[in-house]
C-alpha positions as CSV (number, residue, x, y, z in Angstrom):
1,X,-10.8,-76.9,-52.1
2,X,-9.0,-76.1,-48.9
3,X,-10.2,-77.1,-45.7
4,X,-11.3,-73.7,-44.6
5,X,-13.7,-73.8,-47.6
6,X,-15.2,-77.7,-46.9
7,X,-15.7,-76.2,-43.8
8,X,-17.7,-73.2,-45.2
9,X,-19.2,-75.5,-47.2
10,X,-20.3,-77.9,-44.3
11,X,-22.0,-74.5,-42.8
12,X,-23.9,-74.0,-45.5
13,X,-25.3,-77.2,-45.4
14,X,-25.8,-78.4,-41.7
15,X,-25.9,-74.9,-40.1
16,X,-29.7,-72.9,-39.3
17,X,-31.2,-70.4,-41.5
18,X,-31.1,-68.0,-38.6
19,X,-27.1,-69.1,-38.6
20,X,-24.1,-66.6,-39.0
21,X,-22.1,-68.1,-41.8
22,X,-18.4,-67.8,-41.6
23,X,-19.0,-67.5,-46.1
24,X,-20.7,-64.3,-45.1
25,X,-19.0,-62.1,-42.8
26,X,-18.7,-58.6,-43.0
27,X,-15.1,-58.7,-42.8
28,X,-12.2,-57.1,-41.2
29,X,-11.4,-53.6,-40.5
30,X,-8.6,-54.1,-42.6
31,X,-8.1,-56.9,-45.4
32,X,-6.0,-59.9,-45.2
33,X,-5.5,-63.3,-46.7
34,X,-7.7,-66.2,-45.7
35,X,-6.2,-68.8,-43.8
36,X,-6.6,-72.2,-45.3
37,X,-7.4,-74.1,-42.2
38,X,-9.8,-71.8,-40.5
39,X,-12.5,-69.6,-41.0
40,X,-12.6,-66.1,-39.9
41,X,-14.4,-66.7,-36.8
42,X,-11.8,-69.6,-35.6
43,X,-9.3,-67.2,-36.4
44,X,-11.2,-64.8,-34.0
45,X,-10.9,-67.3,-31.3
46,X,-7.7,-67.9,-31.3
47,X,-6.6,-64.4,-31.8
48,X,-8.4,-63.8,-28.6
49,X,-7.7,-66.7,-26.8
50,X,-3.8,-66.4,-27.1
51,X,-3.7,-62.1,-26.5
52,X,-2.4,-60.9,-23.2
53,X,-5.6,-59.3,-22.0
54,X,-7.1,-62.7,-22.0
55,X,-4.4,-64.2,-20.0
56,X,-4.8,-61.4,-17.5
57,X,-8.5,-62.3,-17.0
58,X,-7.2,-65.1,-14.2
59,X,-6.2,-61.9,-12.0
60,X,-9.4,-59.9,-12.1
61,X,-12.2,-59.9,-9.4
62,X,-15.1,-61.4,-10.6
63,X,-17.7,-60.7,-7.2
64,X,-16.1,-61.8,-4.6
65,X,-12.7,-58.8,-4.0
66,X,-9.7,-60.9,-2.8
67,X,-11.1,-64.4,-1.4
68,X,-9.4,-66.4,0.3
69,X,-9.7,-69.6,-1.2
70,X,-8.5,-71.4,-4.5
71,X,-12.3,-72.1,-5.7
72,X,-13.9,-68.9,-6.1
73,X,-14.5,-67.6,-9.6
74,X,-12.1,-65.1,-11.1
75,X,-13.1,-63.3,-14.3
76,X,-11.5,-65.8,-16.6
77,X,-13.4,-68.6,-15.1
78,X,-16.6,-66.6,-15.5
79,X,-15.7,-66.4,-19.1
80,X,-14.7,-69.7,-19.8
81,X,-18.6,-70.7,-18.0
82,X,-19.7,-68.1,-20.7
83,X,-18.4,-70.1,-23.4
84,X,-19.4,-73.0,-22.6
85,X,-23.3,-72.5,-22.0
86,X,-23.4,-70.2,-25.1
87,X,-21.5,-73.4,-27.1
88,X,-24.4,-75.7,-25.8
89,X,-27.4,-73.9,-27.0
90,X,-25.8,-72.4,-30.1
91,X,-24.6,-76.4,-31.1
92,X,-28.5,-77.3,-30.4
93,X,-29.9,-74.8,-32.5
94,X,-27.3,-75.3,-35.0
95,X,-25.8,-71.9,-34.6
96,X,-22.1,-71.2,-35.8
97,X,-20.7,-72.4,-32.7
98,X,-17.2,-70.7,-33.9
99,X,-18.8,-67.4,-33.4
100,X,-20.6,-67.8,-30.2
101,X,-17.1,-69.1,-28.9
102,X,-14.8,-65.9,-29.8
103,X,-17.4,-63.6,-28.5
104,X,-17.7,-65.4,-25.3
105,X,-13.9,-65.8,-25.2
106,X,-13.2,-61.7,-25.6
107,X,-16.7,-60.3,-24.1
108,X,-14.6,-59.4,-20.8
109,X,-11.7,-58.1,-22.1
110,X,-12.1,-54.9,-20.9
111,X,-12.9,-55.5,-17.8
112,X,-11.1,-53.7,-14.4
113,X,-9.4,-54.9,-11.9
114,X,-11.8,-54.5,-8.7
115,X,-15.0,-56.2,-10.8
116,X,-17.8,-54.5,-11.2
117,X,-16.2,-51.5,-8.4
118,X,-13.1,-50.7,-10.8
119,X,-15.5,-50.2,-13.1
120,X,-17.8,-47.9,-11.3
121,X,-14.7,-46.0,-10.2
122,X,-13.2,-45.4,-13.8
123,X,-16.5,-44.3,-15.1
124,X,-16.3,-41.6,-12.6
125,X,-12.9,-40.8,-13.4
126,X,-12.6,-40.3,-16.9
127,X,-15.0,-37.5,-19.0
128,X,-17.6,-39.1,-21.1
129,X,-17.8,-42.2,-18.2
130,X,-15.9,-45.8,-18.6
131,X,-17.9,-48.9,-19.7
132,X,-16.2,-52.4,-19.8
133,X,-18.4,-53.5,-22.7
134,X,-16.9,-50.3,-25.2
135,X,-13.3,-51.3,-23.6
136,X,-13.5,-54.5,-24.3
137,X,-13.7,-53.6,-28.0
138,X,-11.2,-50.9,-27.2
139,X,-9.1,-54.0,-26.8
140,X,-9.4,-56.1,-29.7
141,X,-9.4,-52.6,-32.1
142,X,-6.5,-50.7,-30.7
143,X,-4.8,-51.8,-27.7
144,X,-3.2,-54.9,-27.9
145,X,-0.2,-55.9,-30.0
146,X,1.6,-53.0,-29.7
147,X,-1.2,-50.7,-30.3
148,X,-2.5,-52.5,-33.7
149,X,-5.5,-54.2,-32.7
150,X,-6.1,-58.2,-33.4
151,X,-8.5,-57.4,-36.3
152,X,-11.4,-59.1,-35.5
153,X,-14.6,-59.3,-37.8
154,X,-17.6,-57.2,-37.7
155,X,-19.9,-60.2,-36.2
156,X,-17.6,-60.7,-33.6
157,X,-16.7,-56.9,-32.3
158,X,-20.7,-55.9,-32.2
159,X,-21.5,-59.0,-30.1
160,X,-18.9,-58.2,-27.6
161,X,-19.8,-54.3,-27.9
162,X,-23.5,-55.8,-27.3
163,X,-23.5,-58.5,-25.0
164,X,-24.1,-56.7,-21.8
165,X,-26.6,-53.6,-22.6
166,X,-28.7,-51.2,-24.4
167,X,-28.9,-51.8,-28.5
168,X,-28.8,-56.1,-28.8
169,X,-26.2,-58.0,-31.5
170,X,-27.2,-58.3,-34.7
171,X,-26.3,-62.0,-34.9
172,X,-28.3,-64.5,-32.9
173,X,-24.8,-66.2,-31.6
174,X,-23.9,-62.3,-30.3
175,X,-27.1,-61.9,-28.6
176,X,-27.2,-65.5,-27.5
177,X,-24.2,-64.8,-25.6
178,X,-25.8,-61.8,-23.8
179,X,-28.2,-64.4,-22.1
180,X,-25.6,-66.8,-21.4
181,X,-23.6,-64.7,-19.6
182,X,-26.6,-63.6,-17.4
183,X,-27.2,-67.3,-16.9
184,X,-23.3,-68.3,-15.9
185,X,-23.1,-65.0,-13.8
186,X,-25.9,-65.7,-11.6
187,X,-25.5,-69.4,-10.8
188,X,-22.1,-69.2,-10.5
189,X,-22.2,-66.5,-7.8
190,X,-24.9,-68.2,-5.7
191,X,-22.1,-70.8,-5.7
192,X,-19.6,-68.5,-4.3
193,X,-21.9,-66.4,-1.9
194,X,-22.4,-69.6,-0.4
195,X,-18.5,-70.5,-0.5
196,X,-18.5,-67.4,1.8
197,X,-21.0,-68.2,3.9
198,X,-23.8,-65.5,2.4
199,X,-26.4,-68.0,1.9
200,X,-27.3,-71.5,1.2
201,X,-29.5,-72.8,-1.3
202,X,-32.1,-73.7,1.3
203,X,-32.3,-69.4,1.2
204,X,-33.5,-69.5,-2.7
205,X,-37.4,-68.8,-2.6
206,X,-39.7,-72.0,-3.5
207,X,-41.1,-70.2,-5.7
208,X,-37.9,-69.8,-7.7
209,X,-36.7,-73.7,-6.8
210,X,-40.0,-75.1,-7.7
211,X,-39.5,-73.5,-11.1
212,X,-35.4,-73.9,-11.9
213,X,-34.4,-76.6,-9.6
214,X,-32.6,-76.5,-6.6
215,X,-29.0,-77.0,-7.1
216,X,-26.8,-75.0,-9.8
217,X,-27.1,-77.6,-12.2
218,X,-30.7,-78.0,-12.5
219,X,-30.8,-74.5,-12.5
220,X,-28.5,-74.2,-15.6
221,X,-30.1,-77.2,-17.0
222,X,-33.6,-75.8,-17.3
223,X,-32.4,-72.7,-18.0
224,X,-30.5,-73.9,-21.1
225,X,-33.6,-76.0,-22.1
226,X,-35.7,-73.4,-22.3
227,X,-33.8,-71.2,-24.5
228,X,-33.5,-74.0,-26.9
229,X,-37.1,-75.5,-26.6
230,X,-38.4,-71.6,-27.5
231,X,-35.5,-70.1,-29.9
232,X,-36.0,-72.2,-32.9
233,X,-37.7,-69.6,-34.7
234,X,-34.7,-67.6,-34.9
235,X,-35.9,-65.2,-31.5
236,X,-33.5,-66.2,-28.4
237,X,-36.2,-66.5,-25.4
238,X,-37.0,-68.6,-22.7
239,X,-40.7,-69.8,-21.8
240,X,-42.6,-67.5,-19.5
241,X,-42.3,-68.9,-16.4
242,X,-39.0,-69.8,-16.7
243,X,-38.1,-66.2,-17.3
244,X,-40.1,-64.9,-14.8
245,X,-38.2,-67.0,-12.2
246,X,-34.9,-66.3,-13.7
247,X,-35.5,-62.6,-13.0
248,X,-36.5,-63.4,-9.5
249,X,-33.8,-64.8,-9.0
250,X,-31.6,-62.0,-10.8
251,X,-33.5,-60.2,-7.6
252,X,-32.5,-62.2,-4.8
253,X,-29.2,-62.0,-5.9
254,X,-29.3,-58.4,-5.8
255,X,-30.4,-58.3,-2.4
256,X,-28.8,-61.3,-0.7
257,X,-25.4,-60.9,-2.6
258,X,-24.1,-57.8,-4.7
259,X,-25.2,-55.7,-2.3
260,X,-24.4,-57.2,0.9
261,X,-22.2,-55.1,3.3
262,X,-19.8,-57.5,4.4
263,X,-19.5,-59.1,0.7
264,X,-18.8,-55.5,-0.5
265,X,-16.5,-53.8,2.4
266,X,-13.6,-54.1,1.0
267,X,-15.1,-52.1,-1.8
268,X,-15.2,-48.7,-0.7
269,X,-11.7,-48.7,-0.9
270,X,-11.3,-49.2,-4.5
271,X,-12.3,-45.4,-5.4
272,X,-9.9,-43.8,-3.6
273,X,-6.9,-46.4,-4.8
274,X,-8.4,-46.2,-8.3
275,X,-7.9,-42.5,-8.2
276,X,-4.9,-42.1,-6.9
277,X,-3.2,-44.3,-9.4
278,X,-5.3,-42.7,-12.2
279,X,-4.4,-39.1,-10.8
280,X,-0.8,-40.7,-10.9
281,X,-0.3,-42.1,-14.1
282,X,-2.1,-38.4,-16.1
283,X,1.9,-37.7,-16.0
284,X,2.8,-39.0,-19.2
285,X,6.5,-40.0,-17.7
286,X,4.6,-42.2,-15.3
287,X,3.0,-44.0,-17.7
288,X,4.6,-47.0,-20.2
289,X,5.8,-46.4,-23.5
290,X,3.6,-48.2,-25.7
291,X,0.5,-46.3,-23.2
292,X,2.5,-42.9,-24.5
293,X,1.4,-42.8,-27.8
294,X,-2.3,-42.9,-26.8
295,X,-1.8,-40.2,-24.7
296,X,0.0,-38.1,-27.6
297,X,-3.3,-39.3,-29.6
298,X,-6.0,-39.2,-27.4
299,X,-5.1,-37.3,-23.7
300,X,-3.3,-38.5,-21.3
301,X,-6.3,-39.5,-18.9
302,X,-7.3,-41.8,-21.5
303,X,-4.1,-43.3,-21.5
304,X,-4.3,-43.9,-17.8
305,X,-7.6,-45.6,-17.7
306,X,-6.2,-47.7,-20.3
307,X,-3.6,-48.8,-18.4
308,X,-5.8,-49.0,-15.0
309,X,-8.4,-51.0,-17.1
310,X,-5.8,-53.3,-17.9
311,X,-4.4,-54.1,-14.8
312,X,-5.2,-57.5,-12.2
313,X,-6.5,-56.7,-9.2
314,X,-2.6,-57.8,-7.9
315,X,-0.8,-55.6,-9.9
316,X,-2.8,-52.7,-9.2
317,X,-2.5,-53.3,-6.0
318,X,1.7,-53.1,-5.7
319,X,1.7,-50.4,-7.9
320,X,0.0,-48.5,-5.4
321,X,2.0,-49.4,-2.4
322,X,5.3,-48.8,-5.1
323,X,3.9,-45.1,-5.5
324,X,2.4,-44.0,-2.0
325,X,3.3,-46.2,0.8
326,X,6.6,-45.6,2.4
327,X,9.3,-48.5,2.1
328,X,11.7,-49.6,4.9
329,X,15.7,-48.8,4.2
330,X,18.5,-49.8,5.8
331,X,21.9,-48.1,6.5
C-alpha cells in the first residue's frame, strides 16, 4: 500500500459522513497517474500554491488602494486568513481539511489589480461582464502554464467557482470556505480601516459587541464556534443570533468602510486607467505572446482582460505610465 492510499484509508476511517473523500473524487479534466505520496486534493494545493498567479496575489489590493504602510492586508494575506479559518472548522468537524485548504489557496486567483474597483471596471469593459470568481477558474483551467491549465479536480474548481455567489459548492469544505472568507474579509478590514484611521472598535454597535466580542479575535472566535457548534449535521450555519449580528456587522462595514469617500478616492481613477490599458492591449501586437493565442481563440478583448486580470496593482500601474505618459530624454 502506498502512502497516498493509507492516507485514503485513514479518511475513510477518521473523516465525517458529510466529508469529501480524496477515494472519491470526480477526477480531473484530463487523466493522469496518481502520485504515491499525495492525494488528489494535496496535489491541488500544491499545484496552486507554487503557480504564478498565486505568487502575484502579494501585489493586489485587497481594500485599502496603495497604503502606506507594511501591515495592511494585500490579497494574498486575505487568502492565507481564508485558509486558515476554513482549516479550523473543517479539522473540527472532521472535514477533508486537504480540500478546504486548495480551495481557500486558489479562491482569489482571478482577482484584479485595483480590488474589488479592477473588478468593477473589467466587467464594464468586456461583453458578457467580468467576475473574479469565473476567472479565477479561468486560471487554474486555461491560463497558467503556458496556457495548459493545472488540472485541478472537480471538488476543487466548483468550490472556487462557488465560493463567493449565486448557486453554493456541492461539497461542505467548498461551501464552508464561502463563509470563511466572509468571516476573514470582514474582521480583517475593521483591522485596517482602523490602521487608517476610519474607525475604532469603540465605533462597532453594542449591539454587535455584546454578541461577537469586542476585539478581532473574539470576533473570529465566536464566529468560528458557532459554525462548528451548529454544522454537525452536515448543514454549514451559525446560531441565530450570532448570524444576525454577523450581518450587522457585514452592514456597518458597508457604511463606515467600503464606501467611505476618502477610503475610496483613489478609486475613481481606476476606470479610466483600466480602460486605457484594456483599449491598448485589443492590438494583438501589444499584447504577450503566450496572451496571442487566446486572442486567435477567443477575441482579442478577452485576451486583454486576461492579461489586465492578471496584473498587480504595481505593474499595471508602470505599464500605463510606459504607454501614455511622456518620458524625459536627453541630448
Amino acid at each position: 500500500m502506498t502512502i497516498r492510499e493509507e492516507t485514503m484509508e485513514i479518511e475513510r476511517k477518521t473523516l465525517s459522513p458529510f466529508a469529501s473523500l480524496s477515494s472519491r473524487t470526480r477526477g480531473r479534466q484530463t487523466p493522469e497517474e496518481e502520485c504515491e505520496l499525495r492525494t488528489p486534493y494535496q496535489r491541488d494545493r500544491d499545484r496552486i500554491l507554487h503557480c504564478k498567479s498565486f505568487r502575484r496575489l502579494k501585489h493586489k489590493t485587497q481594500v485599502f488602494l496603495s497604503p502606506e504602510g507594511d501591515h495592511y492586508r494585500t490579497r494574498l494575506t486575505h487568502t492565507l486568513e481564508v485558509s486558515q479559518i476554513a482549516r479550523t472548522i473543517a479539522r473540527a468537524l472532521r472535514l477533508n481539511e486537504d480540500l478546504t485548504e486548495a480551495i481557500s489557496l486558489g479562491h482569489d486567483l482571478g482577482h484584479t489589480p485595483f480590488g474589488h474597483a479592477g473588478e468593477r471596471a473589467l466587467n464594464e469593459l468586456m461583453p458578457g461582464g467580468f467576475r473574479h470568481y469565473e476567472q479565477s477558474v479561468r486560471i487554474v483551467e486555461k491560463l497558467e502554464k503556458g496556457g495548459r491549465g493545472l488540472n485541478l479536480t472537480e471538488e476543487v474548481r466548483n468550490g472556487i467557482l462557488c465560493h463567493t455567489r449565486g448557486t453554493e459548492a456541492f461539497t461542505l469544505e467548498g461551501r464552508l470556505v464561502r463563509l470563511a472568507d466572509r468571516i476573514a474579509y470582514i474582521n480583517h478590514d475593521i483591522d485596517d480601516a482602523e490602521r487608517a484611521g476610519l474607525l475604532v472598535e469603540t465605533n462597532i454597535p453594542r449591539e454587535i459587541t455584546a454578541v461577537l466580542g469586542r476585539r478581532r479575535s473574539e470576533r473570529i472566535d465566536t464566529l468560528v464556534h458557532s459554525v462548528v457548534q451548529n454544522s454537525k449535521d452536515g448543514v454549514i450555519r451559525m446560531d441565530s443570533s450570532v448570524q444576525e449580528a454577523f450581518d450587522l456587522l457585514h452592514d456597518f462595514m458597508y457604511q463606515y468602510v467600503y464606501l467611505n469617500p476618502f477610503a475610496k478616492s483613489e478609486e475613481r481613477k481606476v476606470p479610466a486607467l483600466t480602460g486605457a490599458l484594456f483599449d491598448y492591449l485589443k492590438k494583438p501586437e501589444h499584447l504577450p505572446e503566450d496572451l496571442r493565442r487566446i486572442a486567435e481563440q477567443e477575441g482579442t478583448e478577452r485576451a486583454a482582460c486576461d492579461y489586465i486580470a492578471g496584473m498587480t496593482d504595481h505593474f499595471a500601474i508602470q505599464l500605463f505610465q510606459d504607454i501614455y505618459v511622456p518620458k524625459a530624454w536627453h541630448i
